[in-house]
TORLUM-847124 format. One line per 10 residues: number of its first residue (from 1); their letters; for each residue z, y, x of N, C-alpha, C, O. Coordinates in nm, 3 decimals. Layout:
N
NUM = a = Z,Y,X,Z,Y,X,Z,Y,X,Z,Y,X | ...
//
This chain:
217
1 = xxxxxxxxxx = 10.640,12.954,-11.545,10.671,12.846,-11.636,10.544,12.807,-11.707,10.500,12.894,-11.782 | 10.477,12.698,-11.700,10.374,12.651,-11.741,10.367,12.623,-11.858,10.463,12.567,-11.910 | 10.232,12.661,-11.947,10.266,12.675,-12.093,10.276,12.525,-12.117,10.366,12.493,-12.195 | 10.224,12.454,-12.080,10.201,12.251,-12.053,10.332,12.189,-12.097,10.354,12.090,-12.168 | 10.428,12.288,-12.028,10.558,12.198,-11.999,10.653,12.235,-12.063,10.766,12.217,-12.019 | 10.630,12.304,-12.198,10.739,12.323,-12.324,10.620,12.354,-12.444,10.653,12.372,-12.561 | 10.497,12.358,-12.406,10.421,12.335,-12.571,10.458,12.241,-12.670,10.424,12.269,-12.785 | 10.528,12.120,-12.650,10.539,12.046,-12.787,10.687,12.067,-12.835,10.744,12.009,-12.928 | 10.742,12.175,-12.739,10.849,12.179,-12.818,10.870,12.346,-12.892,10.972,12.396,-12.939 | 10.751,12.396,-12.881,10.759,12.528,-12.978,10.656,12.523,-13.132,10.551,12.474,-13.174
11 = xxxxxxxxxx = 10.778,12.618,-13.179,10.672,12.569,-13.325,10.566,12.635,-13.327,10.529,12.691,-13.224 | 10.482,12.646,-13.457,10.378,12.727,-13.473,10.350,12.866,-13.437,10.430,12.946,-13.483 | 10.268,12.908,-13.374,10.234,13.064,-13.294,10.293,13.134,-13.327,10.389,13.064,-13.361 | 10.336,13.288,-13.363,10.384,13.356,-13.422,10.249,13.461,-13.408,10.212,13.480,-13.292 | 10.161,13.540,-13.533,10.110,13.621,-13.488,10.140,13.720,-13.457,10.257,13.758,-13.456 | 9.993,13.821,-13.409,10.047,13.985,-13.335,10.084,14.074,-13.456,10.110,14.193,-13.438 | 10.088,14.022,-13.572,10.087,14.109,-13.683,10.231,14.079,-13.699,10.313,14.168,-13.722 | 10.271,13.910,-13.685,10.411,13.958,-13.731,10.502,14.031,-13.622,10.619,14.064,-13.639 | 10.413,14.051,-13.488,10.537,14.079,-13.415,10.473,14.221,-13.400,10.454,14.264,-13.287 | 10.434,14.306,-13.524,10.434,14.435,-13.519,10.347,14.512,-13.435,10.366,14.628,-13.399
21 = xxxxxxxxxx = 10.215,14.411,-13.396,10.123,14.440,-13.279,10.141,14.448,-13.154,10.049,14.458,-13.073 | 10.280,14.443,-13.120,10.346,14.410,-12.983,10.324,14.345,-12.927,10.287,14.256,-13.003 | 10.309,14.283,-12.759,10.212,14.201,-12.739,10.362,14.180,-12.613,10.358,14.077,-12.545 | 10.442,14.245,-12.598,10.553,14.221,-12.528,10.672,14.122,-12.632,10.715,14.011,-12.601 | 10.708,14.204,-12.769,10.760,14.108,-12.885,10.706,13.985,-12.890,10.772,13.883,-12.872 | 10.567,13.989,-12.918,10.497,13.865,-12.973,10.552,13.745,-12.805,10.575,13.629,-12.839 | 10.566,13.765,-12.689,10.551,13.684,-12.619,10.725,13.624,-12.614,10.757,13.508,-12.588 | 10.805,13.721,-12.641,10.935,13.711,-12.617,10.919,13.599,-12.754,10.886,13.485,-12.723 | 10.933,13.618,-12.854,10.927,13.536,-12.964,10.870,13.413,-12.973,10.916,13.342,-13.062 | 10.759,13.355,-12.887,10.705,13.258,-12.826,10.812,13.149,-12.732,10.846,13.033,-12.759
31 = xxxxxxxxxx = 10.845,13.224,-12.630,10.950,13.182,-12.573,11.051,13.138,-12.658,11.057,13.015,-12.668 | 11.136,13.204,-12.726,11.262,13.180,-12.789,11.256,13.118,-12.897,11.357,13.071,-12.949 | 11.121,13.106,-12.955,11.094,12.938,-13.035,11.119,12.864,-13.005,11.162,12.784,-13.088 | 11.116,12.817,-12.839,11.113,12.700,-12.799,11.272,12.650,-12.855,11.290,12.531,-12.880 | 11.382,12.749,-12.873,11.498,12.723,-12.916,11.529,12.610,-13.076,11.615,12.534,-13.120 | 11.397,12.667,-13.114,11.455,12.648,-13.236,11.446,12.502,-13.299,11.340,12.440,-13.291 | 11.575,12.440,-13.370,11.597,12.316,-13.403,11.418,12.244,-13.471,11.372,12.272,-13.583 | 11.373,12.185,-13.403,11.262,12.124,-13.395,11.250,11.962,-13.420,11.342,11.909,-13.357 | 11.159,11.845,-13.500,11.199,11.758,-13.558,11.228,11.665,-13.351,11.225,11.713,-13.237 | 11.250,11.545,-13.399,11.243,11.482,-13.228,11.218,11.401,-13.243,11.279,11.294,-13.247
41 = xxxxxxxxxx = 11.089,11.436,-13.260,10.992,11.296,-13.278,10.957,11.301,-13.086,10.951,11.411,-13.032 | 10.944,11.218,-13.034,10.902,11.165,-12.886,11.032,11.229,-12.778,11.023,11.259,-12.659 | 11.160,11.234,-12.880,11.280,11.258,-12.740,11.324,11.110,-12.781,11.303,11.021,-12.863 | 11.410,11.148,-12.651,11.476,10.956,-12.704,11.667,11.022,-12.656,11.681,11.105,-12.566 | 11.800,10.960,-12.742,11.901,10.981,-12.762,11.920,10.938,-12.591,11.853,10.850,-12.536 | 12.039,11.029,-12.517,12.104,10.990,-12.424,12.236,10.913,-12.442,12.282,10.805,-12.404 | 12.291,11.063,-12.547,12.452,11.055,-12.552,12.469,11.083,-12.691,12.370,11.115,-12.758 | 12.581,11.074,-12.742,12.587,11.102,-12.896,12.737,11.104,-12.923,12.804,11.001,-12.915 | 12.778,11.199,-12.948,12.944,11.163,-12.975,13.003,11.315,-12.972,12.947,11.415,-12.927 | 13.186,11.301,-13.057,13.276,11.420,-13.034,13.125,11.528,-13.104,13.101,11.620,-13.025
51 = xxxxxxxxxx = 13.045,11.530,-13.210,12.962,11.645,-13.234,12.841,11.670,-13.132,12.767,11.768,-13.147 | 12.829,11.605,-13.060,12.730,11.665,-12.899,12.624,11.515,-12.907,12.643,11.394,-12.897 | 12.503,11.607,-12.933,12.366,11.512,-12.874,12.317,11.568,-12.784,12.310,11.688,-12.755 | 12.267,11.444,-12.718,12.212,11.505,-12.586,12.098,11.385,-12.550,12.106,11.272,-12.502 | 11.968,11.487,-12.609,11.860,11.375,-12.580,11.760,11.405,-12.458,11.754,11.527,-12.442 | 11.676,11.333,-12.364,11.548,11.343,-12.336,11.396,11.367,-12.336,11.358,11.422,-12.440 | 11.321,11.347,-12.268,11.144,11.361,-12.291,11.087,11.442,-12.201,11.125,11.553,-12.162 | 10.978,11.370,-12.166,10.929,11.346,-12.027,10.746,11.394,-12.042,10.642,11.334,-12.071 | 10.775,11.504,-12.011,10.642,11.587,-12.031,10.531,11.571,-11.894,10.564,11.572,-11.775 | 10.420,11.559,-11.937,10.280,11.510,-11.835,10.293,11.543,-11.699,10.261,11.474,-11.603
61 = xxxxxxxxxx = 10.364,11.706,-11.700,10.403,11.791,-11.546,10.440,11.744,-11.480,10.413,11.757,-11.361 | 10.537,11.649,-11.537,10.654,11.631,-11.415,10.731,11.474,-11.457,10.750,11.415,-11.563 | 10.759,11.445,-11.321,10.834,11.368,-11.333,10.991,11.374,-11.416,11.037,11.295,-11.498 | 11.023,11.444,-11.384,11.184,11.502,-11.462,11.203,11.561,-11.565,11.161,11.669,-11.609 | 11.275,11.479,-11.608,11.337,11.481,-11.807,11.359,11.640,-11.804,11.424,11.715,-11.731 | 11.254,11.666,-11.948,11.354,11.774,-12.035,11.495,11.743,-12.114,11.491,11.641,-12.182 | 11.591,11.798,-12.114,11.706,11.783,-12.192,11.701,11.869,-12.271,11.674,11.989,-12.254 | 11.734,11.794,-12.395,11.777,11.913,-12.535,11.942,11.843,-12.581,11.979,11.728,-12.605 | 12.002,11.954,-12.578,12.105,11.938,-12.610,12.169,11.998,-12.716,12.146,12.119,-12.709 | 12.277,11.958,-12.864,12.306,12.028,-12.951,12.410,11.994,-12.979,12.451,11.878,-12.966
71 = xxxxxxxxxx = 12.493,12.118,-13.037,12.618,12.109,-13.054,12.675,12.203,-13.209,12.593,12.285,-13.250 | 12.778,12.194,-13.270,12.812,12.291,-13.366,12.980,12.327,-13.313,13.065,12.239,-13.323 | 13.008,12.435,-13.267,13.127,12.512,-13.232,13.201,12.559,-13.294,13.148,12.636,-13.374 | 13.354,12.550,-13.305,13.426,12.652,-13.404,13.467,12.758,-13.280,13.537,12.739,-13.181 | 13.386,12.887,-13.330,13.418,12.931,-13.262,13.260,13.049,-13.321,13.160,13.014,-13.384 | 13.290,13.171,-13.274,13.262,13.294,-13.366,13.095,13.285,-13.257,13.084,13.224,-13.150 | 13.013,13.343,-13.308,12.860,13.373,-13.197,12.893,13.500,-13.137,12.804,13.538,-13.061 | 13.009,13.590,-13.147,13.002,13.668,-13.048,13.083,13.597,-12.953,13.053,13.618,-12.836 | 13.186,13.511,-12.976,13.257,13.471,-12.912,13.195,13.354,-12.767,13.231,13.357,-12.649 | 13.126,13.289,-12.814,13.022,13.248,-12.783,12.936,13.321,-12.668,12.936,13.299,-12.547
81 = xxxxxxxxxx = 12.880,13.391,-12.724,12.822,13.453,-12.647,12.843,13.542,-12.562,12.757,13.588,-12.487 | 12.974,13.577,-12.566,13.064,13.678,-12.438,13.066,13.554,-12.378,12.997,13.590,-12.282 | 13.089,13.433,-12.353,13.120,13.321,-12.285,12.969,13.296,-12.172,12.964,13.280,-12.050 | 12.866,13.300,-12.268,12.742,13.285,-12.158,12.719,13.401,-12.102,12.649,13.397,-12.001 | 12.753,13.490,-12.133,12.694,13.659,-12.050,12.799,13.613,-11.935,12.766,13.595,-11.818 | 12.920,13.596,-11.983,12.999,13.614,-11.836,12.912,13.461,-11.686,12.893,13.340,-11.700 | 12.890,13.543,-11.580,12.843,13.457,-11.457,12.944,13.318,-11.446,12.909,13.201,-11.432 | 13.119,13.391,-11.460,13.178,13.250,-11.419,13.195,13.133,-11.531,13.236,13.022,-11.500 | 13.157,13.171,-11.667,13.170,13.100,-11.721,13.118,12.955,-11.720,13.185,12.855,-11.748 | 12.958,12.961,-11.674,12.938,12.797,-11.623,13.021,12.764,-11.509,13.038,12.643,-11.524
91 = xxxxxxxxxx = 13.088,12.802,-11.396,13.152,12.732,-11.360,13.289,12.683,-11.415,13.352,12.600,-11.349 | 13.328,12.721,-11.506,13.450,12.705,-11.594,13.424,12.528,-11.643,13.487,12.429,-11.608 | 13.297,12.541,-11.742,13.282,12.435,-11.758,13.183,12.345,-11.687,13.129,12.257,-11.753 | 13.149,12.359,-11.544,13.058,12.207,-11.483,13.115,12.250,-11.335,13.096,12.356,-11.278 | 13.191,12.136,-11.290,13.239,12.171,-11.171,13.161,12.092,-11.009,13.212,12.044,-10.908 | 13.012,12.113,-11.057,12.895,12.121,-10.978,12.854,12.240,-10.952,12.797,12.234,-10.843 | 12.850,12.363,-10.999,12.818,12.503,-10.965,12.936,12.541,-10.912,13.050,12.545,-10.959 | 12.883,12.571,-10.791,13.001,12.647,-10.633,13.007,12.814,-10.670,13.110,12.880,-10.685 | 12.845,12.870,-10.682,12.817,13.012,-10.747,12.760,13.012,-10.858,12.702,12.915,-10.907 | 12.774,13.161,-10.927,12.683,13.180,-11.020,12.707,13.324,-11.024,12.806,13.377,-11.074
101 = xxxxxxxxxx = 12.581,13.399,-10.953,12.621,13.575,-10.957,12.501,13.640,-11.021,12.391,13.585,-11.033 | 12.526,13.739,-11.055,12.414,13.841,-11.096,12.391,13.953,-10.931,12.462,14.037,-10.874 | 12.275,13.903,-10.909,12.226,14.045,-10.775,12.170,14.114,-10.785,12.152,14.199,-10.698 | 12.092,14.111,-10.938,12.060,14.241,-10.932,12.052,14.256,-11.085,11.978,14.191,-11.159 | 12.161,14.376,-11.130,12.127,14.416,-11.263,12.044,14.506,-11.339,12.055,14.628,-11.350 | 11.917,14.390,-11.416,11.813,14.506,-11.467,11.836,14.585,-11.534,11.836,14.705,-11.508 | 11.865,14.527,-11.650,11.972,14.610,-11.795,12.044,14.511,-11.837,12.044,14.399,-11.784 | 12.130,14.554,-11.963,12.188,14.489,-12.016,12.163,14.355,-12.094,12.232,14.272,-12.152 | 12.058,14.370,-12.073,12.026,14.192,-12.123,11.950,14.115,-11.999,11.970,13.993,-12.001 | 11.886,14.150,-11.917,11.732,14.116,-11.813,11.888,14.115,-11.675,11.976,14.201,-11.677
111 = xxxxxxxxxx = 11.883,13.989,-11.566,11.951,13.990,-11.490,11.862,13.895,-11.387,11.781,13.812,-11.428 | 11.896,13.925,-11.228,11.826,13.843,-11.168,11.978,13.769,-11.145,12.092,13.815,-11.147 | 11.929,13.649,-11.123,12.072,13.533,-11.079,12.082,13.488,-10.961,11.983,13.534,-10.905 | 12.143,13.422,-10.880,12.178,13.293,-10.784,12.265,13.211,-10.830,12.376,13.240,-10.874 | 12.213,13.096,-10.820,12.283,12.985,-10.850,12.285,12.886,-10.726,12.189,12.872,-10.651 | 12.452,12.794,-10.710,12.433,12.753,-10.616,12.524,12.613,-10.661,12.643,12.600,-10.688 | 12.408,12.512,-10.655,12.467,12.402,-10.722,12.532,12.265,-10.600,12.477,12.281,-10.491 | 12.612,12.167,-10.599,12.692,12.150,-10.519,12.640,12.021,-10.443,12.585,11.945,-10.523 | 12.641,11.982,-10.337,12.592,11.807,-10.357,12.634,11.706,-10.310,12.707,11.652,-10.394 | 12.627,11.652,-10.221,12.704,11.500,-10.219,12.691,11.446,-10.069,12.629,11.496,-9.974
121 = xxxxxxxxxx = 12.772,11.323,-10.077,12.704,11.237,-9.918,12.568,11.231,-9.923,12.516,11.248,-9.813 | 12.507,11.215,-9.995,12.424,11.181,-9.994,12.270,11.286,-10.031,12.155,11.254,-10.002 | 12.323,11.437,-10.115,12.219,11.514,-10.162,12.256,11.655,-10.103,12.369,11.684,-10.144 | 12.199,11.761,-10.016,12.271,11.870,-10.038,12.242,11.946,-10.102,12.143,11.941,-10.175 | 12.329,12.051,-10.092,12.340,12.154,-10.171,12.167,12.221,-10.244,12.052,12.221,-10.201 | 12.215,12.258,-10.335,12.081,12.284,-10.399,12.128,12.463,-10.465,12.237,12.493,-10.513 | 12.025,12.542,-10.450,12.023,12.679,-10.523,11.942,12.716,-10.571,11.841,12.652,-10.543 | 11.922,12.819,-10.658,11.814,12.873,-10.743,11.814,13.021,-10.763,11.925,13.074,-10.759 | 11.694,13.108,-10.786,11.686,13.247,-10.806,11.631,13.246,-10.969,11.522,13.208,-11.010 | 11.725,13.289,-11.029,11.692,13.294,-11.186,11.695,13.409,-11.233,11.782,13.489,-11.198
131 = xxxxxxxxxx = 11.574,13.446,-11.344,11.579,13.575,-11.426,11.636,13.526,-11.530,11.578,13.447,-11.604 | 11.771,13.572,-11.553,11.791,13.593,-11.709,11.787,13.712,-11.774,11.797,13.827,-11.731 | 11.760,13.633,-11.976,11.689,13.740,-12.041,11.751,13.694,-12.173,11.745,13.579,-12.216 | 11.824,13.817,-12.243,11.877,13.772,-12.376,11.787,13.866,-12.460,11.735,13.973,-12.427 | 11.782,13.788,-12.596,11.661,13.799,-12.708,11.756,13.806,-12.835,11.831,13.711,-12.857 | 11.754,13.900,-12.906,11.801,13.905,-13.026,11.710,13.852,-13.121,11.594,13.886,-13.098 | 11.722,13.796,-13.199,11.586,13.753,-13.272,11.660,13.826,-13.435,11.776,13.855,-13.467 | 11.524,13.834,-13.510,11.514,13.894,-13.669,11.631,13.852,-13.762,11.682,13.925,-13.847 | 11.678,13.692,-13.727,11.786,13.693,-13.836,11.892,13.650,-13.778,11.962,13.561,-13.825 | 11.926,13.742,-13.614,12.060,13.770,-13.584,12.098,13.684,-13.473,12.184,13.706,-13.388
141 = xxxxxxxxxx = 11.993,13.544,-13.491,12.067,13.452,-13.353,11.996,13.518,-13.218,11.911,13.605,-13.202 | 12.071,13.434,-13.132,12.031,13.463,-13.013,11.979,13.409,-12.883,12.060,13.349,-12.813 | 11.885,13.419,-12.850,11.794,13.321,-12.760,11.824,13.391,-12.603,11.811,13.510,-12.574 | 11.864,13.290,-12.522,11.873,13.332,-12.399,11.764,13.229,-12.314,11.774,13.106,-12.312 | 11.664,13.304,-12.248,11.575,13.265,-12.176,11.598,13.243,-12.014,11.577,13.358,-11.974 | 11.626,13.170,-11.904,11.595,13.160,-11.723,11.496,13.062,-11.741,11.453,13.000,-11.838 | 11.467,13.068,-11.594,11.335,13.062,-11.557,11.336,13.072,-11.404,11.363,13.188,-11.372 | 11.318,13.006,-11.313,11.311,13.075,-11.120,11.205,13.170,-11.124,11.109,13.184,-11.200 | 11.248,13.234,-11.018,11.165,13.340,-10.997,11.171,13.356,-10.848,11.262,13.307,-10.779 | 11.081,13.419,-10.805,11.063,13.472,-10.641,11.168,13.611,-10.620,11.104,13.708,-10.661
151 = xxxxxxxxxx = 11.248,13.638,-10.592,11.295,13.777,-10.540,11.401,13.776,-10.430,11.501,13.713,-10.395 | 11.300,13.917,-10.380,11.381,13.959,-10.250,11.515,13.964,-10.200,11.541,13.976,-10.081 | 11.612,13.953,-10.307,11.748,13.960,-10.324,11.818,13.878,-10.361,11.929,13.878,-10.415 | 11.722,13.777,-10.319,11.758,13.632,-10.359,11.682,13.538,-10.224,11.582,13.474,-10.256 | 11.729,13.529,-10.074,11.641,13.470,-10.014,11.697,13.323,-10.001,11.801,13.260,-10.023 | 11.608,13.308,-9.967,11.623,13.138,-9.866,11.751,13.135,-9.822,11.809,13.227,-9.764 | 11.796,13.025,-9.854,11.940,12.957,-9.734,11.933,12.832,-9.678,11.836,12.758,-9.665 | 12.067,12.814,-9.643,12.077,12.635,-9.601,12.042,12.544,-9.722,11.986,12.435,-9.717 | 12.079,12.598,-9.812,12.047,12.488,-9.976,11.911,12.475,-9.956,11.831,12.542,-9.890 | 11.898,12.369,-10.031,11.707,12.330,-10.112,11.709,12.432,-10.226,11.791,12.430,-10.317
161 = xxxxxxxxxx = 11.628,12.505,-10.214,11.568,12.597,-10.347,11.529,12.486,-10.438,11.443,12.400,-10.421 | 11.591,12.500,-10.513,11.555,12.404,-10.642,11.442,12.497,-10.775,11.389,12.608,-10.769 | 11.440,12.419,-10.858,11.346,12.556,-10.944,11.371,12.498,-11.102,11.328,12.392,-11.148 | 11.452,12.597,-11.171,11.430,12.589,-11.310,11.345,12.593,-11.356,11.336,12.697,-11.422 | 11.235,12.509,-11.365,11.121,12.533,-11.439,11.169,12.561,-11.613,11.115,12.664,-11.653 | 11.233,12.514,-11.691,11.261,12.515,-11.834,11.426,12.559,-11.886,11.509,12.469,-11.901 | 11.462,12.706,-11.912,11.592,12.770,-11.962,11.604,12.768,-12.075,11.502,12.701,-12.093 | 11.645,12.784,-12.184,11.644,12.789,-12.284,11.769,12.743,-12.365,11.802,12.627,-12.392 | 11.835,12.868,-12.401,11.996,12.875,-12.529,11.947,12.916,-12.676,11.876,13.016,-12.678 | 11.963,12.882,-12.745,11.976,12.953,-12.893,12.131,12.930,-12.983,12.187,12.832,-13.030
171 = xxxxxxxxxx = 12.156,13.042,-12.978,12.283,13.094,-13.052,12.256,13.096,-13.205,12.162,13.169,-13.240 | 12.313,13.038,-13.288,12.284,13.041,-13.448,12.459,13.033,-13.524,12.538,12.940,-13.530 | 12.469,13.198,-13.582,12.608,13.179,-13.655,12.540,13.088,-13.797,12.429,13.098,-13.848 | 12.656,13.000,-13.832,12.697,12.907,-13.937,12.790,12.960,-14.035,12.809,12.943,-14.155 | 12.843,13.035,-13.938,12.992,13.106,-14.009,13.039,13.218,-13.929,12.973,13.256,-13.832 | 13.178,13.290,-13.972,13.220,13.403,-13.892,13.283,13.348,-13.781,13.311,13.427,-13.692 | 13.334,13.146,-13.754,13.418,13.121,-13.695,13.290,12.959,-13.639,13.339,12.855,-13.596 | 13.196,12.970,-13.648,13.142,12.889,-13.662,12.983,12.866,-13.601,12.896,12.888,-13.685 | 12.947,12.836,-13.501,12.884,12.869,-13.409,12.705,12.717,-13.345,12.742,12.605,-13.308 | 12.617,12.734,-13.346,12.536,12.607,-13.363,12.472,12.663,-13.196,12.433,12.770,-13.147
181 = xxxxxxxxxx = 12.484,12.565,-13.164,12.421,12.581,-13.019,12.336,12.477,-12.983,12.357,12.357,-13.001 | 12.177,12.559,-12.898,12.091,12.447,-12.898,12.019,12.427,-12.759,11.932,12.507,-12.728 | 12.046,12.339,-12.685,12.018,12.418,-12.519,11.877,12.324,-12.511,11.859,12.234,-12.593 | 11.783,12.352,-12.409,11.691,12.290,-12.369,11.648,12.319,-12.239,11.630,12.438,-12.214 | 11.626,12.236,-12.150,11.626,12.262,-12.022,11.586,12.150,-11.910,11.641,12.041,-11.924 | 11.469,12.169,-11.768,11.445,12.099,-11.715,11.450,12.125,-11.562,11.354,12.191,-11.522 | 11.537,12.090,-11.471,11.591,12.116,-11.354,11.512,12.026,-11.223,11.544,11.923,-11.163 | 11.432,12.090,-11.216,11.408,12.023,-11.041,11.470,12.037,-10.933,11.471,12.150,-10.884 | 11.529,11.946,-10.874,11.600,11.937,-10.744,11.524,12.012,-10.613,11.571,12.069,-10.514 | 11.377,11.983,-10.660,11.305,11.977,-10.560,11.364,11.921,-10.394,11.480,11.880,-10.400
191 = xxxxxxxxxx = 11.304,11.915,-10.264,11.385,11.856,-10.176,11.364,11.674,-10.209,11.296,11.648,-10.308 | 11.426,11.547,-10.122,11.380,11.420,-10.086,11.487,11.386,-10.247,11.582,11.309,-10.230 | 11.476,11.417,-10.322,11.580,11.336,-10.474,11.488,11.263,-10.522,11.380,11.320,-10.541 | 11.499,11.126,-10.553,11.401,11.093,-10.634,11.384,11.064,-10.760,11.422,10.956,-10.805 | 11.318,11.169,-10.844,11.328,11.129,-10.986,11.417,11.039,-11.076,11.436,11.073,-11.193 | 11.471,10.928,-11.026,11.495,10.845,-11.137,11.642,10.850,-11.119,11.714,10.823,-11.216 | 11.711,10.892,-10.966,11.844,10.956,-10.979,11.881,11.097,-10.993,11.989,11.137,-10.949 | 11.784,11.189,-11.062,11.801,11.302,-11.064,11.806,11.266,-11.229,11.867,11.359,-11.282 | 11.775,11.190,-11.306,11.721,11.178,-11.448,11.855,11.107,-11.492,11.920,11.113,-11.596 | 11.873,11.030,-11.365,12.035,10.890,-11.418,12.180,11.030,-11.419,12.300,11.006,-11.427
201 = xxxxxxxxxx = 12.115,11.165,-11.407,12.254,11.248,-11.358,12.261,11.329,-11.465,12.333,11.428,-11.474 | 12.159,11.273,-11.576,12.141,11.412,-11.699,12.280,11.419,-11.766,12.331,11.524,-11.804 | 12.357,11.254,-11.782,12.481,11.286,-11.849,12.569,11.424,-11.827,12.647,11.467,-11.912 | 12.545,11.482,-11.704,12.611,11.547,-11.641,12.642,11.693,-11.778,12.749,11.740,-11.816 | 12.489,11.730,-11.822,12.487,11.755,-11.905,12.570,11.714,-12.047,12.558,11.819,-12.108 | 12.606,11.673,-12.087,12.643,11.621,-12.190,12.832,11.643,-12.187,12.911,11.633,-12.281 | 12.854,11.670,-12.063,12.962,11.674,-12.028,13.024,11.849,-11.993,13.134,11.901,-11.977 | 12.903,11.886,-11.995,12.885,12.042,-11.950,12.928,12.124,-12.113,13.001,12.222,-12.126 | 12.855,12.048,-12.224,12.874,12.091,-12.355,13.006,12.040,-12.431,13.041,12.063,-12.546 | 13.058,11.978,-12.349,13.176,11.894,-12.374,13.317,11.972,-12.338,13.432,11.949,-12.374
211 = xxxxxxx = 13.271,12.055,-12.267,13.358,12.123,-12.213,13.408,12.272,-12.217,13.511,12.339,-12.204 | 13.234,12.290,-12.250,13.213,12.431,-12.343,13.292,12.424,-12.485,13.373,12.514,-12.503 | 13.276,12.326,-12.590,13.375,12.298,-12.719,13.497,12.350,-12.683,13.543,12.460,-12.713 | 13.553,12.247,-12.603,13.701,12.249,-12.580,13.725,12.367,-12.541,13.804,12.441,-12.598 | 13.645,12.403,-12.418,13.715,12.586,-12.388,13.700,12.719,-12.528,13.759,12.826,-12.543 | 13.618,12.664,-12.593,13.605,12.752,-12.746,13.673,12.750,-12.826,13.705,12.846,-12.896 | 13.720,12.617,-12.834,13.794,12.595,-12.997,13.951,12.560,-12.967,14.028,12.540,-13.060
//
């Protein structure tokens, strides 16, 4: 994941002092900034409605939109968050993911993934090998980090390997029943898609958090 292609959306450094001279802390904490509610100056609004924004912004790397998406949930952060640990739960709510497994479990937070997303007359099938990584952070919320990755237990198929270049959840309780969710994320199709209908499909998103509410509350 290229530092290029989520620098303007993390805040200020964190030093090695605050992260206790840790140089493994200090990087995890880097990452899981990128979560954090940040002003949006240079996104531009997609969607807006029912509580759910869902904006854009289009970083030097790449052709294809970052999405930041935000929401406020009734509904508890553990509750919440048993919802993203579980694999089937994205398919619950986006009925474009065919799979979603864990193949290999590191520990209890660190998971390698497959994802196998669905496609059309016109696009096929697309999959991905993802590390996920949950982050407790200092005042309790919770940052969940993917990312593609290369692994053996994850090979090649008929799909286009697609590549998450940009994962990113942050969990923030509001309340005991009351839940702030902040996603950010940038999906390459990779394969013949061309940018500007891979970008016209972000609603898709917006509909994904739409659905997450309703199954919560």
């Amino acid at each position: 994941m290229e530092a290029s292609g989520i620098g303007s959306l993390l805040p200020a450094e964190p030093t090695l002092e605050d992260a206790g001279n840790d140089q493994v802390v200090l990087g995890k904490r880097e990452i899981a900034g990128g979560l954090r509610p940040q002003p949006d100056d240079g996104w531009d609004s997609v969607k807006e409605g029912k509580g759910i924004s869902l904006w854009k912004k289009k970083e030097s790397d790449s052709n294809i939109n970052i999405l930041k998406r935000s929401m406020e949930v009734n509904a508890s952060i553990e509750k919440v968050l048993e919802f993203y640990r579980d694999p089937e739960g994205l398919m619950k709510v986006n009925d474009k993911v065919k799979a979603n497994e864990i193949v290999v479990d590191i520990n209890e937070n660190t998971k390698i993934m497959r994802r196998e997303i669905k496609g059309n007359l016109v696009v096929s099938n697309r999959d991905l090998s993802i590390l996920w990584h949950q982050i407790t952070l200092t005042d309790g919320s919770v940052a969940i980090v993917m990312f593609s990755i290369e692994h053996d237990k994850v090979p090649e198929t008929k799909c286009v390997r697609a590549s998450l270049d940009i994962g990113l959840l942050h969990l923030s309780k509001v309340s005991d029943t009351s839940t702030d969710l902040l996603s950010v994320l940038r999906l390459n199709p990779k394969g013949s898609v061309p940018a500007m209908l891979v970008n016209k499909m972000s609603k898709k998103q917006y509909d994904e958090f739409e659905a997450v509410k309703k199954l919560m509350e």
